[in-house]
N, C-alpha and C positions, 0 to 999 in steps of 0.2 A: 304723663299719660292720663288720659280723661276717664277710661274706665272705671279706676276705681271710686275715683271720685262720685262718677254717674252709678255705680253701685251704693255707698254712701248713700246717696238723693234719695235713689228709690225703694232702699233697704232697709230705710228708714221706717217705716211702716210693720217692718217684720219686726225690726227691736223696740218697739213699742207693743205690740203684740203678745212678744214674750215676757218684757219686762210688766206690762200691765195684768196680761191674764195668766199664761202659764204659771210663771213665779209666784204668784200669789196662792195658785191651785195646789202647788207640787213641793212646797216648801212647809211643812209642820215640823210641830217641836221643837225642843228649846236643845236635847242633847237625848244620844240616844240612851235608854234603859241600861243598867246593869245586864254582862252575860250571865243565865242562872250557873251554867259550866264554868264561868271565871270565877266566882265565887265560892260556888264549892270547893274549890281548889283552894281557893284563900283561906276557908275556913280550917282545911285539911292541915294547912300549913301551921296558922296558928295553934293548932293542937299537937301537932309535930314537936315546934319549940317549946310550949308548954311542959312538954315530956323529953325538953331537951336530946328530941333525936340530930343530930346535925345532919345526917345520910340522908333520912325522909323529908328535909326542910330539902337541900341540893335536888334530889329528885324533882320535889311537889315544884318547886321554883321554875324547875327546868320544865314541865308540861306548864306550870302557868304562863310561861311565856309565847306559847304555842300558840293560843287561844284569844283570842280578842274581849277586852275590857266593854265591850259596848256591845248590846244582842245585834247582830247583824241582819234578823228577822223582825227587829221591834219595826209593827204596823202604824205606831205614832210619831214616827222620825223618818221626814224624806230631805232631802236636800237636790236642787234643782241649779246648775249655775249658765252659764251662756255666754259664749263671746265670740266675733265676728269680726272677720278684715274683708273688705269689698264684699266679694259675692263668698267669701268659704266663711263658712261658721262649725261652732263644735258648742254640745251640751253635754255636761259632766252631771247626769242622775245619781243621787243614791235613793235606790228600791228596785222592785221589782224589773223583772223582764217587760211583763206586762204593761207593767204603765210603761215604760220606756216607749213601748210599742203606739201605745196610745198616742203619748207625745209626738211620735215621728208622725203619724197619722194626720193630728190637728196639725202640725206646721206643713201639710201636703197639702188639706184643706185650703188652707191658709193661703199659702202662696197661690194657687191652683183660682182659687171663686176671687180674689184681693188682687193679687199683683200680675194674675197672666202669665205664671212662670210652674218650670218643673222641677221637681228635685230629678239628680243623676240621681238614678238607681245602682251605678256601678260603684260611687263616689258616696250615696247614703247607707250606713250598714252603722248594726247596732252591737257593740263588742263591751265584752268583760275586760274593765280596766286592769287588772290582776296578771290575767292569761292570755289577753291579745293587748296591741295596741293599735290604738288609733291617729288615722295621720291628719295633719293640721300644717298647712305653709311647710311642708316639706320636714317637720320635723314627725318622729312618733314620739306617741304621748302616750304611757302606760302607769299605773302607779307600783312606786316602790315597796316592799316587802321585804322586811331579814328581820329576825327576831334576835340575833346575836348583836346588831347596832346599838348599845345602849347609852344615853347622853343624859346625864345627871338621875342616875337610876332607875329610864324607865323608857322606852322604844322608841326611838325618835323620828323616824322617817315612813313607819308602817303606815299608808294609805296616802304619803304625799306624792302629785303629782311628777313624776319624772321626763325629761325629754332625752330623745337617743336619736343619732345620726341612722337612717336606715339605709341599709347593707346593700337597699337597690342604689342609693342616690353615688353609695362609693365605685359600687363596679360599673355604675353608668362615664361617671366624669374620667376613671383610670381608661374604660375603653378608647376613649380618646385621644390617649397618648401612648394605644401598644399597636401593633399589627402582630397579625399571626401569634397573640397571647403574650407577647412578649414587651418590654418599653421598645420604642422606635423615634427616628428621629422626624421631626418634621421639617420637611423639603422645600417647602414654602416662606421659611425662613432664611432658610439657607445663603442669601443673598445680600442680611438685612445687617445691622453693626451689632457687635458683641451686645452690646450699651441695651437696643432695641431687643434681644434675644431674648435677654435674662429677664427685662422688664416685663415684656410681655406674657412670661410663665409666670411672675412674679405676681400681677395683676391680676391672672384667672384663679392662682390659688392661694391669694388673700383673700378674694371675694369670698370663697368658699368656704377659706377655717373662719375667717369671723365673724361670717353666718351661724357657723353652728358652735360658735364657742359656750354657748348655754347649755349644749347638747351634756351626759353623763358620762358619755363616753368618746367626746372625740378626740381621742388618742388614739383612735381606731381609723384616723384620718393620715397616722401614719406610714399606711400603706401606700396611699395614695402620694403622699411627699416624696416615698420613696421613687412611685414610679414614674412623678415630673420628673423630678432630679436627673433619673438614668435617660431617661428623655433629652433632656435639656442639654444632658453632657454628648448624649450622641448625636444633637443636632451639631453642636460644636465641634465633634472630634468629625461629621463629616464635612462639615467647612473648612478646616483647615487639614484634611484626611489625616488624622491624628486618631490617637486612643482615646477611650474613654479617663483611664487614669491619667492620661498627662492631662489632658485637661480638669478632671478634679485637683489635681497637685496646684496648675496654675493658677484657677480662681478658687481656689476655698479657703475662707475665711473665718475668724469668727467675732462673731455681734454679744454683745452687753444686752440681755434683758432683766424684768424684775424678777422671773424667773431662775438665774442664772446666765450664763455664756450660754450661747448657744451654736452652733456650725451652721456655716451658709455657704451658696457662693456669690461673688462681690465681682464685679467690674466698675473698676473705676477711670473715668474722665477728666484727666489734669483738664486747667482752666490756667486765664491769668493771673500773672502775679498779686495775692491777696483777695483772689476771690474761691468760693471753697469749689471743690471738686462736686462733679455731676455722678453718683453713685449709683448704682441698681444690683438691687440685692435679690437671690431666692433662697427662701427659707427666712433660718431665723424669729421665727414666729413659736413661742411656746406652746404645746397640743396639749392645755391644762384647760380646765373647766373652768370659766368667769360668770357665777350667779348674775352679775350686773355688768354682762357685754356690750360694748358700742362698737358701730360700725365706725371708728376711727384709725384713720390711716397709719400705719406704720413706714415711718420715713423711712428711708427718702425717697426723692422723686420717681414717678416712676411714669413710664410713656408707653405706646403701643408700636407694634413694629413697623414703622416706617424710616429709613435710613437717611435724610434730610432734617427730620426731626434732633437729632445732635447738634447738626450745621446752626439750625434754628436758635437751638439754647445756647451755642457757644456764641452766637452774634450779640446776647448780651442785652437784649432790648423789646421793650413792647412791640407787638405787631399792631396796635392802635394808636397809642399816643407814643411811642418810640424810649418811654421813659427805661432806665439800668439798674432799676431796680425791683428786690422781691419780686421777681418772676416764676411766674407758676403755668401749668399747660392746659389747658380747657379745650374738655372731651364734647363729644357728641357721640351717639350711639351707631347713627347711618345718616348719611349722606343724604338721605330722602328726607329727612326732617328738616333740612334745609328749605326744600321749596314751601312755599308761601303761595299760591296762589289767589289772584287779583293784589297782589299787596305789590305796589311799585314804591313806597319808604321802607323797605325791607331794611334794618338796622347795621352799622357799618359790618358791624363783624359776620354776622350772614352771608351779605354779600363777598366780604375776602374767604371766608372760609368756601365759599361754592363758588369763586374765581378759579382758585386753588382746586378743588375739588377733593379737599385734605379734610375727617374729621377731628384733627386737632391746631391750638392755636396756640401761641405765646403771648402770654399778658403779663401786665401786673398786678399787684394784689388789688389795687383799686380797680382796675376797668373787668379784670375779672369776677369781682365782688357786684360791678355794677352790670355786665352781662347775667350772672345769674338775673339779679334785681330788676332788669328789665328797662335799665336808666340807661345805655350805652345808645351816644348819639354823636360821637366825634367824625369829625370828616374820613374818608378814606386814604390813605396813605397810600401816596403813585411813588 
């Protein structure tokens, strides 16, 4: 997609803006001040032990913890930071309301007399990192607070940034798979191979948990597993007009993660002799918190619901140069991305995949590798 990129280009000029003049405006001192309130309390305490009360030390300990080590009003400590993906940006202030205000003011300016652009008014809003949170690429961003957290004797996490799955993004994606409030099956499916069924629910909600696996809380995403799952099994039990439990009893599995095992359900596709089975799994994904999440796949293969698509992978061969080995399926988002227009060398694979009128293909790891790459130029295969 070219947006973001052309965002990037032109957006260029605003992060130079902020890192040139802002940041240098809105950033003083080195650390903020002593609280005078945490101190006195420190003092209290030492005079406590002094006199060896153990009770008054427990008490004074317990409100010192309450209170923050740094004046939250020192006039000479602001902190200013900024950061930016295409067109959505977020600035994390410490001070006033006021200057916040300011700030938002000059980057209106800014963009407004310089780039020819508006801020959303509904999308710009100036929130307490504490008691609201703010949303950024679909996650919210609030900072953390507990004063009972303590990690080598002393608050660990009081004012660090947190990220949370927000509770619209969950009842938006479950509404998609209930009617009338409930899970329901999707009809649409109903047609397609077990194979194609599983993988398809598989596909829509790994995108999603490994999106937000950074999130603090997404174990909260286990609602939503729930309500593919009961989904998934009642597309199944109405293809074969079966129950839902028989159909849990037939495919439920369970997978080895780092985790622990985990439960799933599994459909699996015998193959020739010595070659491994075509699996598609839902679930199985641990709903634990990874500080340093990648969007990388969790095997195995997985395809979208088209019922020829089996046929394809059990034929064992490239769909460009016909080779049998390491084969893998190359997606396309929509069928319209296909056309090219004025372009009559449109490259081989373009043209069989818009022959077909199918957005996926069979490769192998090399023509696949050199499709992305943009090297793919072998003849057409009649």
């Amino acid at each position: 997609m070219a947006s973001p990129i052309l965002s990037n280009i032109y957006l260029d000029r605003l992060d130079r803006f902020v890192e040139q003049s802002l940041l240098p405006e809105y950033n003083l001192g080195d650390r903020r001040r002593p609280n005078p309130a945490y101190l006195t309390v420190q003092h209290a305490i030492a005079k406590a032990r002094r006199h060896q009360d153990r009770e008054a030390v427990r008490v004074l300990r317990h409100q010192q913890r309450s209170l923050p080590y740094g004046d939250p009003n020192d006039p000479s400590y602001r902190r200013l930071r900024y950061v930016r993906y295409a067109d959505d940006f977020l600035l994390g202030f410490a001070g006033s309301k006021r200057e916040a205000q300011d700030i938002t003011s000059k980057i209106r300016a800014f963009l407004r007399e310089q780039l020819r652009l508006e801020l959303s008014e509904s999308k710009t809003l100036i929130t307490h990192a504490t008691s609201q949170a703010a949303r950024f690429l679909g996650y919210e961003i609030r900072a953390l607070h507990a004063d009972t957290k303590i990690t080598d004797g002393r608050r660990s996490i009081n004012g660090t940034p947190g990220l949370f799955v927000p509770e619209q993004v969950i009842r938006t994606k479950s509404a998609l798979y209930k009617k009338k409030g409930k899970p329901a099956p999707r009809g649409v499916l109903l047609h397609d191979e077990d194979f194609s069924i599983v993988a398809k629910y598989q596909a829509e909600y790994r995108g999603l948990i490994q999106y937000y696996l950074l999130a603090q809380n997404v174990h909260r995403l286990s609602k939503l597993h729930w309500i593919m799952e009961t989904s998934l099994l009642k597309t199944l039990a109405c293809k074969y007009r079966s129950t839902v439990r028989k159909m849990s009893r037939k495919y439920r599995a369970t997978v080895e993660t780092p985790h622990g095992p985990r439960r799933c359900l599994q459909v699996t596709v015998e193959r020739k002799e010595g070659k491994k089975p075509l699996v598609a799994r839902f679930g199985g994904i641990p709903l634990k918190r990874e500080r340093t999440a990648t969007l990388a796949d969790v095997r195995p293969v997985t395809a979208p619901a088209y019922n020829e698509l089996i046929k394809r992978l059990l034929a064992e061969y490239c769909e460009l140069c016909e080779t049998r080995t390491d084969l893998e399926v190359h997606h396309i988002r929509h069928l319209a991305d296909l056309k090219q227009p004025g372009r009559r060398d449109r490259p081989a694979w373009i043209q069989l995949m818009a022959r077909r009128r199918r957005k996926t293909l069979v490769l192998c790891r090399t023509c696949h590798v050199s499709v992305h790459a943009g090297r793919v130029s072998q003849p057409l295969r009649t």
